[in-house]
C-alpha positions, 0 to 999 in steps of 0.5 A: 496452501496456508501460505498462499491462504496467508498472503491472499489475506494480508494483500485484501488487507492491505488493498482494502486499507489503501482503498480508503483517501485519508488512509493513502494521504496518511500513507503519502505523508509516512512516505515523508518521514514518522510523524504523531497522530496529531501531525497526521490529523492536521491536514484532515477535517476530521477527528483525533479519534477518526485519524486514530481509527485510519491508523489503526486500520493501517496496522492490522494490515500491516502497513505502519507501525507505531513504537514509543518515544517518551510521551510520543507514540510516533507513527512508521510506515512499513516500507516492506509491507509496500515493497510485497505489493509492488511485487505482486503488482509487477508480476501481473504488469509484466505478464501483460508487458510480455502479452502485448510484446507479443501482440506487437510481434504478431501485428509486425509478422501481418503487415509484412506479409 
């Protein structure tokens, strides 16, 4: 039960950090390639300081990482953090897919009758 209570907590996590629009362009941008805080501060009208804050947010979830490289401390996305939500999107998707198919299937059985 503690692993089904673990991974409830990191997807609120993850989906509470990319419910924010300056986190998922930051998201967007990591998709791109590392880049330093001043790189993912320059397209925003905000602070140094509030992008660092994003960053952060993004890393408690577990989304990005940082590591250093002499003066820089460069920013990575976590691409398997993406691959588990995906994952636990499609589960749902494909249990609806299946619902619909066989909606589908029941609809065509009526109209022949």
């Amino acid at each position: 039960m503690a692993d089904a209570e673990e991974e409830d907590t990191r997807l609120d996590r993850a989906f509470l950090a990319l419910a924010d629009p300056v986190r998922r362009r930051i998201v967007g941008r990591l998709s791109r390639g590392s880049a330093t805080v001043n790189e993912l501060a320059a397209p925003f009208e905000i602070t140094k300081q509030a992008v660092s804050r994003h960053i952060h947010v993004l890393e408690e979830a577990g989304l990005v990482t940082r590591s250093r490289d002499a003066q820089r401390r460069p920013v990575h996305l976590n691409p398997g953090a993406l691959e588990q939500l995906t994952t636990w999107i499609d589960n749902y998707r494909l249990a609806h897919e299946r619902s619909f198919r066989q909606l589908d299937d029941l609809l065509r059985e009526r109209t022949r009758k």
